[in-house]
LUMGURO-928385 format. One record per residue (C-alpha): residue in one letter; x negated, y, z. Coordinates in steps of 0.05 Angstrom, whole numbers, plus 32768, in hexadecimal, padded with zeros to 4 digits. Layout:
BEGIN
aXYZ;...
This chain:
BEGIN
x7D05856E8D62;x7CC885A48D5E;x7C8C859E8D37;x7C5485748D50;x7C0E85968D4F;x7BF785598D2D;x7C2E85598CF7;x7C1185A18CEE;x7BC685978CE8;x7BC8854F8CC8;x7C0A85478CA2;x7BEC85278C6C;x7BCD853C8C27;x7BFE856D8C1D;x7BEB859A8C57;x7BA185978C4A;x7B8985DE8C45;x7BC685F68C66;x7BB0860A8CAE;x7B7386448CAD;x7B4086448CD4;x7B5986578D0F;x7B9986218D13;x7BC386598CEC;x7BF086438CB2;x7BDE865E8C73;x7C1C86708C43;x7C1386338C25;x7C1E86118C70;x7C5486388C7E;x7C75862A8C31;x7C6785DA8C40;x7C8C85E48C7E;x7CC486128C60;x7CB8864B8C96;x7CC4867F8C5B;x7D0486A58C77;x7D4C869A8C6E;x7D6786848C27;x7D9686B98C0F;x7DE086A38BFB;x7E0386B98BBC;x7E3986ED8BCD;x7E8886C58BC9;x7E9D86F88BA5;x7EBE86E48B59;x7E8486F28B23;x7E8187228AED;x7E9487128AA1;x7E4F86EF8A7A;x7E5286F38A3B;x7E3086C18A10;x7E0C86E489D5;x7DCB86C389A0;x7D9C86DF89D1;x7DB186D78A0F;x7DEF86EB8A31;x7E12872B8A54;x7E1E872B8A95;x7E52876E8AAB;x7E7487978A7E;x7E6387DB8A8D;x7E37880D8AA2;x7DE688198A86;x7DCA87CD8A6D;x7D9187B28A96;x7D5C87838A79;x7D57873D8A9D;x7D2287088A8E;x7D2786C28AB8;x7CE7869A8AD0;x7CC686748AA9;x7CF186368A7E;x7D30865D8A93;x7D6786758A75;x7DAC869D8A80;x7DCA865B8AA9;x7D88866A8AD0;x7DA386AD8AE8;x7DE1868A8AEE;x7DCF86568B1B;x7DAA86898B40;x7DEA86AB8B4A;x7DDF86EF8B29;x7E2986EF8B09;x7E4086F98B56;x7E0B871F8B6B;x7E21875D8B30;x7E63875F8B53;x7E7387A68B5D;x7E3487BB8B37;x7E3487FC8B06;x7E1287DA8AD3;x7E0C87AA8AA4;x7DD887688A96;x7DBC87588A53;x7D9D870A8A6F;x7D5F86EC8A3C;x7D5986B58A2B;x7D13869B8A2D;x7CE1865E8A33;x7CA0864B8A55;x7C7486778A2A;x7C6886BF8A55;x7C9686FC8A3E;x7C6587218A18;x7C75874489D6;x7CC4873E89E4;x7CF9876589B3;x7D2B877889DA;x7D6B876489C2;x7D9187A189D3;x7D8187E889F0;x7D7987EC8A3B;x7D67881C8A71;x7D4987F58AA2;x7D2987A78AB1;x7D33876B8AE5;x7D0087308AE9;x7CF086F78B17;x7CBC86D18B0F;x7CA086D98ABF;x7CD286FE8ABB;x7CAD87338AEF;x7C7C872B8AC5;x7C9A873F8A87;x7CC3877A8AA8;x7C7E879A8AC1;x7C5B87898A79;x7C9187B38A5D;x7C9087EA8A8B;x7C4A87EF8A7F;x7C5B87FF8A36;x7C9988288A44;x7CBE88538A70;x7D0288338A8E;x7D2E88548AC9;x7D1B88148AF3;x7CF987D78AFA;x7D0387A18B22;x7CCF87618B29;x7CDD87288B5E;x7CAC87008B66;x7C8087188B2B;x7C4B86DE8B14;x7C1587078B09;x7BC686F28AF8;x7B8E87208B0F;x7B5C86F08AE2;x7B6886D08AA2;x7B5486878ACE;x7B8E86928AF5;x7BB586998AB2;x7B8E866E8A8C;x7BAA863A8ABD;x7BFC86418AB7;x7BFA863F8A6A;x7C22866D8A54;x7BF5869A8A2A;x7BE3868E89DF;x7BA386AB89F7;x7B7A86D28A28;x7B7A870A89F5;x7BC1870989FD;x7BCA870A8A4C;x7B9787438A4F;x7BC6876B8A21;x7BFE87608A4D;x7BEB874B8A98;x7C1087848ABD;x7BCF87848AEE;x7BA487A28AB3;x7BCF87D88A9B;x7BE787F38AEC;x7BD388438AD0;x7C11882E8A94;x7C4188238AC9;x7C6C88648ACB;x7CB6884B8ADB;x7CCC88468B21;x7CBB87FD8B3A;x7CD787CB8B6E;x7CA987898B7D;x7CC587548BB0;x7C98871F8BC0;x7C9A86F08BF9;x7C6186E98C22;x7C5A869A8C18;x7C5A86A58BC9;x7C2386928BA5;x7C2E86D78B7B;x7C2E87018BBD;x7BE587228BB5;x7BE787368B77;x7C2F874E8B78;x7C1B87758BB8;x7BE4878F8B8E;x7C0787A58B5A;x7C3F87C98B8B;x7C1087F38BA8;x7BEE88068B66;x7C2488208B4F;x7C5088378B8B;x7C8388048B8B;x7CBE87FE8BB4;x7CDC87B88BCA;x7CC0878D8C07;x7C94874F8C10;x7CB287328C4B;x7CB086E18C52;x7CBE86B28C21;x7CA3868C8BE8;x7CB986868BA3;x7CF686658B94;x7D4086738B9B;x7D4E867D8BDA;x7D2186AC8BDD;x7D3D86D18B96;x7D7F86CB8BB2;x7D6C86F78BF0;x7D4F872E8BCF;x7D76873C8B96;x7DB3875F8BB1;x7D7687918BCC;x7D56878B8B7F;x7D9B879F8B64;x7DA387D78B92;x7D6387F08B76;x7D7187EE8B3B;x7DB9880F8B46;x7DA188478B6C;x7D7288618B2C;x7DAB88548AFB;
């Protein structure tokens, strides 16, 4: 059964603000109505090894260690539910997977040496605040939440303070960014401007074709985000 025109304009409080001016859907429409592409599907292919370690776990066994930092309240069963263990099949390297919270990744230790970075979410976020402090082989952000004002921060609550997003909001440090950079971003996430903005800025490969920001949407562009990062290891 189609979609009436009426469900469209007038479905209720949750659609309000969700058609433009002209009858088009805005992304938030189109993320009500789930018009944000295809969901991707995790690879049935037999995952590699993970590791369990105090921080976090491994994920692979061999090759140069990329960094990985989940969305915010993740962890490594985050990654794992995501389907990343399947998704490393037949990769030349290997995943050291942080464990995190819901407080931003700013001022992170890494646990071990690595030679390039993989974030969705905060964990885009923290993968470009790094790179803007250091030079990696690659970095790869999906869906990075970024803030171009400290209200649009101030809101999610995951700074100790604005002093502190200002010394690590990717967006204010884009001339620090040396490393070669991926950003995917559906068009129907909340994140896509500034993500878009930040791409350009700094030259970024990657795409920003539909979809909005959840796993189906991670799930389709990570084999893409892996061969990224593969190709510069």
């Amino acid at each position: 059964m189609g979609i009436s025109r009426r469900t469209v304009l007038l479905g209720g409080a949750g659609l309000v603000g969700a058609v433009g001016t002209y009858g088009a859907l805005t992304p938030r429409g189109r993320r009500l109505l789930g018009w944000t592409g295809p969901d991707g599907e995790v690879p049935d292919v037999p995952p590699v090894p993970v590791q369990p370690t105090p921080w976090g776990a491994w994920m692979g066994s061999d090759g140069p260690t990329v960094l990985v930092l989940h969305g915010r309240g993740g962890s490594v069963s985050w990654w794992q539910d995501l389907g990343l263990p399947r998704y490393l099949n037949g990769a030349k390297f290997r995943c050291a997977v942080v464990d995190g919270g819901e407080d931003y990744w700013v001022n992170l230790t890494p646990p071990v040496p690595f030679d390039a970075a993989l974030g969705v979410s905060m964990g885009g976020f923290g993968v470009l605040d790094i790179a803007s402090q250091r030079s990696l082989k690659a970095v790869a952000a999906i869906s990075p939440a970024l803030f171009p004002t400290w209200a649009d921060a101030e809101r999610i609550d995951g700074f100790a303070s604005r002093q502190v997003w200002e010394a690590h909001e990717p967006l204010r440090h884009l001339a620090t960014i040396k490393s070669p950079v991926g950003v995917w971003c559906g068009q129907e996430d909340p994140f896509h401007d500034p993500a878009q903005e930040l791409a350009r800025a700094v030259g970024a490969q990657g795409s920003f074709d539909h979809g909005a920001h959840d796993g189906g949407y991670w799930r389709r562009v990570l084999p893409e985000t892996l061969r990224f990062i593969g190709s510069l290891l």
